[in-house]
C-alpha positions in Angstrom: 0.0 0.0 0.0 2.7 2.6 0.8 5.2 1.9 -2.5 1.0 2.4 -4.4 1.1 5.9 -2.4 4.5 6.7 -3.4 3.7 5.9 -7.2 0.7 7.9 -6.3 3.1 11.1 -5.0 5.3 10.8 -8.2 2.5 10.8 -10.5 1.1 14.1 -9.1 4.6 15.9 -8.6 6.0 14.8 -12.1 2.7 14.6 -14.5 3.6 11.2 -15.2 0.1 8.9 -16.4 -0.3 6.0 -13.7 -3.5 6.5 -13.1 -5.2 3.1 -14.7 -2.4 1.0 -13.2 -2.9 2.6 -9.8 -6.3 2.1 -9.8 -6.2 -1.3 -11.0 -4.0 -2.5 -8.2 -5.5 -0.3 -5.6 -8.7 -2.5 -6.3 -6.9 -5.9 -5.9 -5.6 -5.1 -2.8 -8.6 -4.4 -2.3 -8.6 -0.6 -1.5 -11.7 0.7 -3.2 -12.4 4.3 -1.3 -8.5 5.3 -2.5 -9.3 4.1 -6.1 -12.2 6.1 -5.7 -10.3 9.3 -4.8 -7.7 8.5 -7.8 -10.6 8.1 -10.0 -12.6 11.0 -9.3 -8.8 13.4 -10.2 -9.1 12.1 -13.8 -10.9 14.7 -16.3 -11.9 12.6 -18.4 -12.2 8.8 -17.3 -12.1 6.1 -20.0 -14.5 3.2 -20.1 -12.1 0.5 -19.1 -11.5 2.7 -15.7 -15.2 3.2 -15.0 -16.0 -0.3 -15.3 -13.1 -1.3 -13.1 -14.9 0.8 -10.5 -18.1 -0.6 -11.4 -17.1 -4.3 -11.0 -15.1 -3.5 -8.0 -18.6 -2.2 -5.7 -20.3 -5.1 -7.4 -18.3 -7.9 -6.4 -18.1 -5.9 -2.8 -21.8 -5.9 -2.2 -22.1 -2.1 -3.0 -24.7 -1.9 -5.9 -25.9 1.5 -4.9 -22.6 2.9 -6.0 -22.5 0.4 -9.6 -25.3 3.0 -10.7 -24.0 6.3 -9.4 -21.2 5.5 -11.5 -23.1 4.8 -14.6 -25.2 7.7 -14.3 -21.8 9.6 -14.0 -20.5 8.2 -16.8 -23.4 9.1 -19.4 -23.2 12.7 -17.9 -19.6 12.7 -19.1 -20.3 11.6 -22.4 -18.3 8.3 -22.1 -20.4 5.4 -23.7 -20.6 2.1 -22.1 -19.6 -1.2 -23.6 -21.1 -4.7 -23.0 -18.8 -5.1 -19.9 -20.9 -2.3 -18.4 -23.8 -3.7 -18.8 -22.1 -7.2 -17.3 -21.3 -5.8 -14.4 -24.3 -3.8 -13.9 -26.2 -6.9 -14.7 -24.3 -8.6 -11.3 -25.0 -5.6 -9.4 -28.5 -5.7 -9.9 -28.5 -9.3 -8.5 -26.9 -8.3 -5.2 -29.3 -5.5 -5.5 -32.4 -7.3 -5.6 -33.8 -4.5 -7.7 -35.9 -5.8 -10.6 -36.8 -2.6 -12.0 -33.3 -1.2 -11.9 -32.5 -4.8 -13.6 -35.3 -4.0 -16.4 -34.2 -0.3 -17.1 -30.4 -1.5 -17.9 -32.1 -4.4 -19.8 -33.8 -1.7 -21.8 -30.4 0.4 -22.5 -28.5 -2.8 -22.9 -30.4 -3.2 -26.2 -30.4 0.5 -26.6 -26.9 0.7 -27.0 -27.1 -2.8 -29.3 -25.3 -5.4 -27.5 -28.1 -7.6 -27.5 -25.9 -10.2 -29.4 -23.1 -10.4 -26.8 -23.4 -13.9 -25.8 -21.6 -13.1 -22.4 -23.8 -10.1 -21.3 -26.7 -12.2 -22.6 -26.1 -14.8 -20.2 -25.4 -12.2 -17.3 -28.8 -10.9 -17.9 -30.4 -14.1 -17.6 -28.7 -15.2 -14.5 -29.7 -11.9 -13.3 -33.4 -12.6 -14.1 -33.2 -16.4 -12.9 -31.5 -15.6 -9.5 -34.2 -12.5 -8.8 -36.9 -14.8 -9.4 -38.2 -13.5 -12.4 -38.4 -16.8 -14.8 -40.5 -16.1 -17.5 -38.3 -13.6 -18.3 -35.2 -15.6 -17.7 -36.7 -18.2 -20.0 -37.8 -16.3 -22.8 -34.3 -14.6 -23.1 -32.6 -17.9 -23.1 -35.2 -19.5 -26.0 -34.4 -16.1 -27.9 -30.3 -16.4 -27.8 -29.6 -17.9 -31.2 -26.1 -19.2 -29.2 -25.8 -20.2 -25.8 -22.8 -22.0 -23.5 -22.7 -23.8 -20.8 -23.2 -20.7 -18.5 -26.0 -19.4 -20.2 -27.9 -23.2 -19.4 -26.2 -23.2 -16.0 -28.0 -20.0 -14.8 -31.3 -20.9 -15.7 -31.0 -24.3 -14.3 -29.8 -22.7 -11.0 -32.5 -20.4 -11.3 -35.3 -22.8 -11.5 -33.4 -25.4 -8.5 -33.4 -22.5 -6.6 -37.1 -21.5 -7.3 -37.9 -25.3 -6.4 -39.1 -26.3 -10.1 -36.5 -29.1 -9.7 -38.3 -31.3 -12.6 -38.1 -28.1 -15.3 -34.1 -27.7 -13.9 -33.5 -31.9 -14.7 -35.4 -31.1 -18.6 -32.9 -28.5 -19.1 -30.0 -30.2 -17.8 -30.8 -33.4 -19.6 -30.9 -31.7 -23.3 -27.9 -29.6 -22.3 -25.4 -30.4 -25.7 -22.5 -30.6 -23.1 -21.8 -30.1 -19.5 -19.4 -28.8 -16.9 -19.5 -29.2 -13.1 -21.1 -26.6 -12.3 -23.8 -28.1 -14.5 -23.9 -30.9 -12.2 -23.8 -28.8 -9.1 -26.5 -27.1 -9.9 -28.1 -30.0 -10.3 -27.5 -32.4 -6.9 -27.8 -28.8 -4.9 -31.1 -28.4 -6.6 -32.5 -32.1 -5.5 -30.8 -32.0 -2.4 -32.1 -28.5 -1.1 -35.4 -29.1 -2.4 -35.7 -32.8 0.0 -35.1 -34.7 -3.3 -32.7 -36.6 -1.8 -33.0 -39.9 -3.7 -32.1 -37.8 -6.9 -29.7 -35.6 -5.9 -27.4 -38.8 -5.0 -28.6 -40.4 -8.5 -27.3 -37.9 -10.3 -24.3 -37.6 -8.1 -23.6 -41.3 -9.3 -24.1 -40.5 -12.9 -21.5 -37.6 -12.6 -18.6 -40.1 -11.1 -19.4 -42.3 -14.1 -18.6 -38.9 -16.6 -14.5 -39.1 -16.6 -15.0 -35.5 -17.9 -16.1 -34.2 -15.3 -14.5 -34.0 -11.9 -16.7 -33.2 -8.3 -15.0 -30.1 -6.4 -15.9 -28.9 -2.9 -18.9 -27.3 -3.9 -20.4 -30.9 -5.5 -19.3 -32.5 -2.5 -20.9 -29.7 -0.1 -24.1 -30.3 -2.1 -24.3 -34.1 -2.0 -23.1 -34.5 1.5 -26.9 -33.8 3.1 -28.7 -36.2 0.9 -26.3 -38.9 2.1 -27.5 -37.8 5.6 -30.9 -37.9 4.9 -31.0 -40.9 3.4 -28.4 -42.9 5.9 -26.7 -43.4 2.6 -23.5 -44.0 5.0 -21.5 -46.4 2.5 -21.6 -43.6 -0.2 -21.0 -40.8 2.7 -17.7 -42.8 3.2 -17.1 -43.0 -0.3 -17.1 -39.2 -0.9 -15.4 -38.6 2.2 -12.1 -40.7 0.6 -12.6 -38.9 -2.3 -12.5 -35.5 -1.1 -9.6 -36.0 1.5 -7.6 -37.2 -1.4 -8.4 -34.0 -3.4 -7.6 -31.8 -0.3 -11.0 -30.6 -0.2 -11.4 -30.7 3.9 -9.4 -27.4 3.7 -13.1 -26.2 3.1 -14.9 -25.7 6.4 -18.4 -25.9 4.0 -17.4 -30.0 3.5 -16.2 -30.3 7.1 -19.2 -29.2 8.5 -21.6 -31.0 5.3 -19.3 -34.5 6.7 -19.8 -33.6 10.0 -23.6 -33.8 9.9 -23.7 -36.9 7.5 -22.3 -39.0 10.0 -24.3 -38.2 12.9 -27.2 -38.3 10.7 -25.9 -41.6 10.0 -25.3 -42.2 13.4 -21.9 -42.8 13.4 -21.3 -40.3 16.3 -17.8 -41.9 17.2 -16.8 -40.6 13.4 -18.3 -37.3 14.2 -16.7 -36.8 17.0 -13.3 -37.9 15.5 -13.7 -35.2 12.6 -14.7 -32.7 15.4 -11.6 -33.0 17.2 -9.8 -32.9 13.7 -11.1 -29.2 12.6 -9.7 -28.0 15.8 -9.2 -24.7 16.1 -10.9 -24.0 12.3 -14.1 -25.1 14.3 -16.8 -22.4 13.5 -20.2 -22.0 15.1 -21.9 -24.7 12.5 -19.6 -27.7 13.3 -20.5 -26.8 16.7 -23.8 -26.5 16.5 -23.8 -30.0 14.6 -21.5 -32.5 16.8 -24.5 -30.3 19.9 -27.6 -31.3 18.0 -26.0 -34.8 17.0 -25.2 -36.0 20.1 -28.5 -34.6 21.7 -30.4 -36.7 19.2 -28.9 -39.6 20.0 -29.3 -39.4 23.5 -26.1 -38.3 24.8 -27.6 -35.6 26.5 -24.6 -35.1 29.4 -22.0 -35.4 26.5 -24.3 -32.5 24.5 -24.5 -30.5 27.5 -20.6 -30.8 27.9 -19.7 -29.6 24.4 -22.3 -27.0 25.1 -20.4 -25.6 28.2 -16.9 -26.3 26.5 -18.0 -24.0 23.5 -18.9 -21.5 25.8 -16.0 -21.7 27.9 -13.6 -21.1 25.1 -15.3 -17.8 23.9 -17.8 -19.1 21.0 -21.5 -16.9 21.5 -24.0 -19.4 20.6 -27.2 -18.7 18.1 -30.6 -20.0 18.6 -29.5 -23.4 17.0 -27.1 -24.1 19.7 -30.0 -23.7 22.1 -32.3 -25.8 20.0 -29.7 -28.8 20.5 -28.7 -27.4 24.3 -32.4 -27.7 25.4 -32.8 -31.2 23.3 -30.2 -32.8 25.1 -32.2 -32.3 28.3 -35.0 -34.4 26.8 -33.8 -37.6 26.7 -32.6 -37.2 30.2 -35.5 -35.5 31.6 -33.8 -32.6 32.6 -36.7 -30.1 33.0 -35.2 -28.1 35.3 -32.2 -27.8 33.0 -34.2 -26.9 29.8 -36.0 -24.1 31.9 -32.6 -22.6 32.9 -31.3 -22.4 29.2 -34.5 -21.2 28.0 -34.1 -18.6 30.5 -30.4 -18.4 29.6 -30.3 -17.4 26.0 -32.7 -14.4 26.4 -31.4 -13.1 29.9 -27.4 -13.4 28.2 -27.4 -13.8 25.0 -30.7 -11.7 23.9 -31.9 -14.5 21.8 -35.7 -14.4 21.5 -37.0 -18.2 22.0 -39.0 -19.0 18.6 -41.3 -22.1 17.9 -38.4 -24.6 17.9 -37.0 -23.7 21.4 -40.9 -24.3 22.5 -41.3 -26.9 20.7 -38.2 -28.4 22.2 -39.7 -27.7 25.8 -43.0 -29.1 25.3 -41.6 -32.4 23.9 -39.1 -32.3 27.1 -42.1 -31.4 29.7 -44.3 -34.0 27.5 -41.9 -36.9 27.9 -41.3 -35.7 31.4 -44.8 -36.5 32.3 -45.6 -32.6 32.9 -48.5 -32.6 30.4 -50.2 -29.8 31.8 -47.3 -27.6 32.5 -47.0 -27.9 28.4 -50.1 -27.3 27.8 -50.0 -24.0 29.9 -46.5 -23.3 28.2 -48.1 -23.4 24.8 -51.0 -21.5 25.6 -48.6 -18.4 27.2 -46.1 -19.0 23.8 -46.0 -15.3 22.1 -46.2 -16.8 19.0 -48.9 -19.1 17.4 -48.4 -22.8 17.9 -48.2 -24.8 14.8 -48.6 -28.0 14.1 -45.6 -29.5 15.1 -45.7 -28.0 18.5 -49.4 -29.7 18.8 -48.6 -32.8 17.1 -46.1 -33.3 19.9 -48.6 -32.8 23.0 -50.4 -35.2 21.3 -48.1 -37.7 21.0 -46.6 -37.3 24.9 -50.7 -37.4 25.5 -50.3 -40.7 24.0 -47.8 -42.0 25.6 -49.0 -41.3 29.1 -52.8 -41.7 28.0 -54.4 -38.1 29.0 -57.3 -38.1 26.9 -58.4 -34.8 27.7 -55.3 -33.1 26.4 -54.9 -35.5 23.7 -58.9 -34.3 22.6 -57.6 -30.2 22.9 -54.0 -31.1 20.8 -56.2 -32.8 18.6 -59.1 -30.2 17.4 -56.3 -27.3 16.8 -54.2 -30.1 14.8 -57.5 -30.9 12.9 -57.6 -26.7 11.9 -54.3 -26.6 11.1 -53.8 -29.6 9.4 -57.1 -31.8 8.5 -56.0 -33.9 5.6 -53.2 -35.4 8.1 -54.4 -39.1 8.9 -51.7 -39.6 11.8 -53.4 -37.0 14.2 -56.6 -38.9 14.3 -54.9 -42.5 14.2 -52.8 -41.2 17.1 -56.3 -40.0 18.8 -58.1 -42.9 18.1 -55.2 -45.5 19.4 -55.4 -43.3 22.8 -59.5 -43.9 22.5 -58.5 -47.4 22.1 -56.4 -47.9 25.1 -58.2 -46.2 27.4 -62.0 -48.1 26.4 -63.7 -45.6 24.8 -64.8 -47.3 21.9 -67.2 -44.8 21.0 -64.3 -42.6 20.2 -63.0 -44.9 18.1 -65.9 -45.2 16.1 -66.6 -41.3 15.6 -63.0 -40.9 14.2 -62.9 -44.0 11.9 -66.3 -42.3 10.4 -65.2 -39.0 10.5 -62.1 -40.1 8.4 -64.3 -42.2 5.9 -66.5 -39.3 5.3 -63.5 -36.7 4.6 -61.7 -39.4 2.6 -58.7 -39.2 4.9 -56.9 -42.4 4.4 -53.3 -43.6 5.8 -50.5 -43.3 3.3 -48.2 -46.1 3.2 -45.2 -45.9 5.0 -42.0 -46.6 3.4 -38.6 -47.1 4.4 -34.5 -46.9 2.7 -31.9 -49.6 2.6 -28.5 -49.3 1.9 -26.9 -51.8 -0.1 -23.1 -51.9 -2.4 -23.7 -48.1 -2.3 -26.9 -48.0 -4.3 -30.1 -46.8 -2.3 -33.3 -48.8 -2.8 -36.4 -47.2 -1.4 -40.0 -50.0 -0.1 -42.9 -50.4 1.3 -44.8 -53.7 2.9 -45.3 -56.5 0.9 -43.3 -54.3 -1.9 -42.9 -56.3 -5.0 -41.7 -53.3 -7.5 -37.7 -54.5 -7.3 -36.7 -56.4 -10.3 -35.7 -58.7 -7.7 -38.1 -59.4 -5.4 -39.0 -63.0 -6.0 -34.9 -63.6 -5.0 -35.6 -61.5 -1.9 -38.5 -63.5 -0.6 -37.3 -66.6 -0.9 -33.8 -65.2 0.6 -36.6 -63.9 3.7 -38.3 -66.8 3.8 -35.1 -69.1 4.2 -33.9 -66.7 7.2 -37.3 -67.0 8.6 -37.4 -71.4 8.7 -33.8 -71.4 9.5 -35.1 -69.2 12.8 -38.2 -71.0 13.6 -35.4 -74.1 13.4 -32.6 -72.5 15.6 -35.6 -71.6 17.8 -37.1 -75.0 18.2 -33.9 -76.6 18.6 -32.9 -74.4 21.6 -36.8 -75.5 23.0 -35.6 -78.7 22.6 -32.5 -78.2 25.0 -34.0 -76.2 27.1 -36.3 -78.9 27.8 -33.8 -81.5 28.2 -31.8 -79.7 30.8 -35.1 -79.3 32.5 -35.3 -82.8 32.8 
């Protein structure tokens, strides 16, 4: 920075011209304000300089100042180039400004650069990632040429929108592919709960030699390995990526992190946690919290919790939503009041519907039905229906029918076409004798058509993820898997009566 001020002194004291070079390293430092000043001593600034500037409070975050500067730079006289409108195009993004988007849009074909291919595809990215589709999509059927950017944006654009199934037509006509093609992709399945598809395409990438995953891939894969307790695969990726070097990125540390104690390898968890050390940031934390708390290693939970406080990390409302589940499985009430307490009284964290939600299912399991009841009723926020759905379940579990009856009418506002509320209700009816119960509900469900969807479950097996129900006959290989079931099953009833058999032998 001082030799750029001394370049700086020798320019004004000997009229020598540095101006462009000074400006152009003073924004890779990156020193924008002082390139500003340098700029603003020119008389006449070219276009090159102006959209230096112009990229420069883009990339920073600072679109307010992208359109001073154009509106600066028609005042002057200089004429933009298809670069402007680039850059603009980006600023507008970070903007969020669809009309300011438009107006460019407007001069962008004003100024006739509606044939650059590369501003072309900035304006559909900017359209795509603002929301605006229709737009984004009739630009991108106009452009008699487009690359692999031009498709990437709009797939990204619809994965992010959550019209996952227009995103896959898109990407399967693509003429060729990079991996940011794919990315955008296995992030779209994977944020939209399309898990199943997300690691599906993920396969069909490995099997492209073209193509190679980088962090971002793996980042974006990671979660649908958790959800789905795709663990092989998990383990798979996680060899792959150390060989690359890609654990240098804390986004694939902390995406690992949560696969396995989704996975509920929590001995590998913590292993990995140990391993980020000091790179640790408040996500791995709040992870390895929440992963042991589900798993019901609630001390161990409430250990890390205190450990991450006593070395200086301020926790978020997550940390509390793990903090306040770990007292669940212990029945820790007391505990779960003091942290609730806790995060508002030092850490001004306002509780939200998860922290309650957390305490109900904590004085629910606890047996303290009424004391959630009268928690949810003094909430400042309306209950929804997960917050009900779990009264009703602790109601079940310890039998209160007249809870269990309140839980269920808001449950039946909020969510009426949801057949496990009233089977839940009914099953309580059942237990306790009230027959009559069971009888109004089964009506009351055959009258609204509510019916029971099936369940279904996920097996992993030689890293490929096959998804059933009962009685499932869909696989290609199902008559193989019976008759392997049905041989497990006689050679059980076998071991069985064999061991009946000595057992009654050493009786006699």
């Amino acid at each position: 920075m001082n030799q750029l001020k001394q370049i700086h002194g020798n320019t004004l004291r000997n009229g020598i011209d540095f101006t462009q070079f000074l400006i152009t390293k003073l924004i890779e430092i990156p020193n924008i304000p002082y390139a500003h000043k340098v700029f603003d001593s020119i008389t006449k600034p070219t276009v090159f300089l102006y959209n230096k500037l112009i990229q420069a409070y883009s990339s920073h975050g600072l679109p307010s100042r992208c359109f001073s500067l154009y509106i600066q730079m028609r005042r002057q006289g200089c004429f933009p180039n298809s670069h402007s409108f680039t850059f603009l195009f980006a600023a507008c993004t970070n903007h969020s400004s669809p009309i300011q988007g438009q107006m460019f849009h407007v001069h962008f074909i004003k100024w006739g650069f509606e044939f650059d291919i590369y501003t072309l595809t900035a304006l559909v990215d900017m359209y795509a990632k603002m929301s605006l589709l229709p737009s984004a999509r009739k630009l991108f059927d106009e452009m008699e040429m487009k690359d692999v950017p031009t498709w990437n944006s709009l797939i990204a654009g619809y994965a992010k929108n959550g019209n996952v199934e227009e995103a896959f037509k898109l990407f399967s006509v693509m003429p060729s592919r990079n991996v940011i093609s794919w990315t955008a992709m296995i992030s779209g399945y994977s944020q939209n709960g399309k898990y199943a598809n997300a690691l599906a395409v993920y396969k069909e990438m490995e099997k492209d030699r073209r193509v190679k995953p980088n962090e971002v891939t793996i980042a974006s894969v990671l979660p649908a390995c958790a959800n789905l307790g795709a663990l092989e695969v998990g383990e798979n990726i996680e060899a792959y990526a150390r060989a690359n070097g890609y654990f240098k990125n804390m986004f694939v540390c902390n995406a690992m992190l949560e696969m396995y104690t989704k996975c509920g390898r929590i001995d590998r968890a913590m292993q990995l946690f140990h391993e980020i050390g000091r790179r640790r940031n408040l996500c791995c934390w709040n992870t390895m919290i929440m992963g042991l708390a589900v798993h019901g290693k609630g001390d161990e939970a409430l250990k890390l919790f205190n450990q991450m406080l006593g070395e200086g990390n301020a926790p978020d409302d997550v940390t509390f939503v793990g903090a306040i589940l770990a007292c669940t499985h212990g029945g820790m009430v007391a505990k779960g009041w003091e942290l609730l307490k806790l995060m508002e009284q030092r850490f001004s964290i306002a509780p939200k519907l998860e922290h309650y939600g957390c305490m109900v299912d904590l004085l629910g399991r606890a047996g303290k039905l009424q004391e959630a009841y009268d928690l949810i009723q003094s909430m400042p926020m309306r209950p929804d229906c997960v917050i009900w759905g779990t009264l009703l379940g602790a109601c079940s579990f310890h039998g209160n029918v007249e809870l269990a009856e309140k839980a269920a009418e808001f449950l039946s506002v909020l969510e009426p076409w949801n057949p496990g509320n009233y089977v839940i209700l009914s099953n309580i009816y059942a237990r306790t004798g009230r027959w009559d119960g069971v009888a109004r509900l089964r009506k009351l469900m055959k009258s609204s058509q509510i019916t029971k969807a099936a369940g279904y479950s996920f097996i992993e097996e030689g890293g490929d993820i096959h998804k059933f129900i009962v009685e499932d006959k869909s696989h290609p290989k199902s008559n193989e898997i019976y008759s392997l079931l049905d041989l497990v099953t006689t050679r059980l009833k076998f071991d069985v009566s064999i061991m009946d058999i000595d057992l009654d032998s050493i009786v006699e």
